[in-house]
C-alpha positions in Angstrom: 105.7 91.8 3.8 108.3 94.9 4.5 110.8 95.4 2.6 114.2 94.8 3.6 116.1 97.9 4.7 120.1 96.2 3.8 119.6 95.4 -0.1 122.1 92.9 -1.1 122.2 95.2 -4.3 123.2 97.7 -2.6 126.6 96.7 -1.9 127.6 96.8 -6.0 126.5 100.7 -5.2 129.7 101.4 -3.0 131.8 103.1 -5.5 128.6 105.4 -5.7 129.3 107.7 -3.1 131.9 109.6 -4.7 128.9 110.8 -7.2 128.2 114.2 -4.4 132.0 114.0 -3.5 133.9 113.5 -6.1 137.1 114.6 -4.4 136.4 113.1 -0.4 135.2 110.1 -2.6 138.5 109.6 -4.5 140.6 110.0 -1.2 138.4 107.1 0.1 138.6 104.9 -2.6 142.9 105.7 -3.0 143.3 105.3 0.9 141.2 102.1 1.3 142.8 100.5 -1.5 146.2 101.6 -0.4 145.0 100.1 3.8 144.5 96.5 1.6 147.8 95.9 0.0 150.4 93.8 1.3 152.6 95.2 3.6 153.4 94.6 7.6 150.3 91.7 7.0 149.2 89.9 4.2 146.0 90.5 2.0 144.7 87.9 3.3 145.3 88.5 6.9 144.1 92.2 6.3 141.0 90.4 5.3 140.2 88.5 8.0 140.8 91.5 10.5 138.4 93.1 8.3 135.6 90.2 8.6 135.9 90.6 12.2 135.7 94.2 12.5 132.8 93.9 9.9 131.0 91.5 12.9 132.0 93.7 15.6 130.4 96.4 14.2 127.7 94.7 12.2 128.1 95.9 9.1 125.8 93.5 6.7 127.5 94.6 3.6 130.9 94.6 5.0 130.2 90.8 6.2 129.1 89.8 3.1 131.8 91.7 1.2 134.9 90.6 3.7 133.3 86.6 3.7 133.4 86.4 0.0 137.5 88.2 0.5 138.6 86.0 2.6 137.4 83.2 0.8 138.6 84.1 -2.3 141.8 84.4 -0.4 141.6 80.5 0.8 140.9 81.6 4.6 139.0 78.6 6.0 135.7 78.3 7.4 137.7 77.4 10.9 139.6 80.5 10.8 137.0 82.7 9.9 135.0 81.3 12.9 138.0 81.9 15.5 138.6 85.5 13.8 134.9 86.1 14.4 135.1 84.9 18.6 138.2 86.7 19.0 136.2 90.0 17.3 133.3 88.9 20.0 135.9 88.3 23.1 137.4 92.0 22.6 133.6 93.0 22.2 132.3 91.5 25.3 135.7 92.6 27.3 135.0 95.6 26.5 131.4 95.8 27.7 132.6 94.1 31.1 135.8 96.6 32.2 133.3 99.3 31.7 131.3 97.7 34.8 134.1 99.5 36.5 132.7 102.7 36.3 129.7 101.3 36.9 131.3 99.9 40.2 133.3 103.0 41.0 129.7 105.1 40.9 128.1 102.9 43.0 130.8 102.7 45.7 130.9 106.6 45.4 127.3 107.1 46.0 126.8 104.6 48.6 129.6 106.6 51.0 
């Protein structure tokens, strides 16, 4: 059986990355801290944007991490599913207006 190339284990490892960077690390760490307080949005809302960007560009530690967030932050399973559909809309939307182009080409080429 292969081994499995996301490690659940891996995700505790995050603060790692500053080990070769110290300096680009801490900058991270301060500005993604700072990008989750409360402001304009909630924590929690900021959470379940971040769950549905996680899907959108399926990142399986980000999923994991942002599921367990906005659970912790008493986000419903309910909402968690819409977040996720409105994440896949905007993703399929944007597959489908870039069949302009394709249409565009095709109307260029067949004059």
């Amino acid at each position: 059986m292969s081994k499995p190339y996301y490690k659940d284990e891996d995700l505790k490892k995050f603060g790692s990355i500053s080990d070769w960077q110290p300096e680009l690390g801490k900058k991270f760490f301060d500005y993604y801290g700072k990008v989750f307080e409360a402001g304009a949005l909630t924590a929690r809302e900021k959470s379940l944007i971040a769950l549905a960007v996680a899907h959108t560009i399926q990142c399986p530690y980000c999923i994991d991490a942002y599921t367990t967030d906005t659970l912790e932050k008493g986000v419903a399973e309910e909402e968690m599913m819409e977040a996720l559909h409105v994440a896949a809309a905007i993703r399929g939307g944007a597959s489908l207006v870039h069949g302009v182009q394709m249409m565009n080409k095709a109307k260029e080429l067949s004059m």
